[in-house]
C-alpha positions in Angstrom: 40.1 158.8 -14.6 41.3 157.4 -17.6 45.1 155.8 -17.7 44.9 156.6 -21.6 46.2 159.7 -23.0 45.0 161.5 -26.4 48.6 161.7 -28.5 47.7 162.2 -32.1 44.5 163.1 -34.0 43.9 163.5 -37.6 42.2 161.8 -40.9 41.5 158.2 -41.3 44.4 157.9 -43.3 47.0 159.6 -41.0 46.0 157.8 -37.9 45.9 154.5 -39.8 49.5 154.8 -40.3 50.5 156.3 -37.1 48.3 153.3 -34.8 50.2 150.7 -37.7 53.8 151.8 -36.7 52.5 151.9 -33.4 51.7 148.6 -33.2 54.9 147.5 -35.4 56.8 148.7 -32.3 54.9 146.9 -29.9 53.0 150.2 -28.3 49.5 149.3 -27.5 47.2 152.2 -29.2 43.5 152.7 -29.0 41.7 154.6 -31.8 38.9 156.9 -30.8 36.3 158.0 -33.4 33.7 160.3 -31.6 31.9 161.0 -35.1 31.7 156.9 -35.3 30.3 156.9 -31.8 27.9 159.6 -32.6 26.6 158.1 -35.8 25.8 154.8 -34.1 23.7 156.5 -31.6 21.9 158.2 -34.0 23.5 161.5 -33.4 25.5 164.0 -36.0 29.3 165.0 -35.9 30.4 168.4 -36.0 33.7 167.0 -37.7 33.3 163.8 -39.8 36.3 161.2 -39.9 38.5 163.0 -37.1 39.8 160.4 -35.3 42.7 159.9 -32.2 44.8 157.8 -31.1 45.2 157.5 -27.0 48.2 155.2 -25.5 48.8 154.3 -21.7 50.0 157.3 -20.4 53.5 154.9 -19.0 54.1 154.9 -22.7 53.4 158.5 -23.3 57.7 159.5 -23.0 57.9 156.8 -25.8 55.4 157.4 -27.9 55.9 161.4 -28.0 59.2 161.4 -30.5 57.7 158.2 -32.1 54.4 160.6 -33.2 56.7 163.7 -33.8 58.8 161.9 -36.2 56.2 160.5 -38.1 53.9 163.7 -38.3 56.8 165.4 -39.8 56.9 162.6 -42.6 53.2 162.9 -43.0 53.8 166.8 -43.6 56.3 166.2 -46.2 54.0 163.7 -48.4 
C-alpha cells in the first residue's frame, strides 16, 4: 500500500502550477502521468495530458486548503 495520496488532477498547465506552489511551501509532491506511462510502453491513453499530483498522506491535512485555494484561483482565470 502506497503512503502517497492522489490530491489534485488536471491539465499540464494546472498541475504545473499546483506541484510549483507545492514545492514553494516545502510540500514534497509527486506527479503522475498514466498517459506518459502508457505511451512509453507502447500503449494508448484513453485521456491524453491528464495528470495528478499524489503527496504523503501525513501531509494530506495541509495540502487539502493549500489545493482548494488554488483551484478556486485557477477557476477564476
Amino acid at each position: 500500500m502506497s503512503n502517497y495520496i492522489k490530491v489534485f488532477s488536471g491539465n499540464f498547465i494546472e498541475v504545473q502550477r499546483i506541484f510549483t506552489e507545492l514545492q514553494n511551501l516545502n510540500i514534497c509532491a509527486i506527479i503522475k502521468d498514466e498517459s506518459e506511462s502508457g505511451r512509453l510502453a507502447g500503449f494508448g491513453a484513453s485521456i491524453q495530458g491528464l495528470q495528478e499530483i499524489h503527496v504523503h498522506k501525513e501531509e494530506l491535512e495541509k495540502v487539502t486548503p493549500i489545493i482548494k485555494s488554488l483551484t478556486s484561483e485557477l477557476e477564476l482565470d
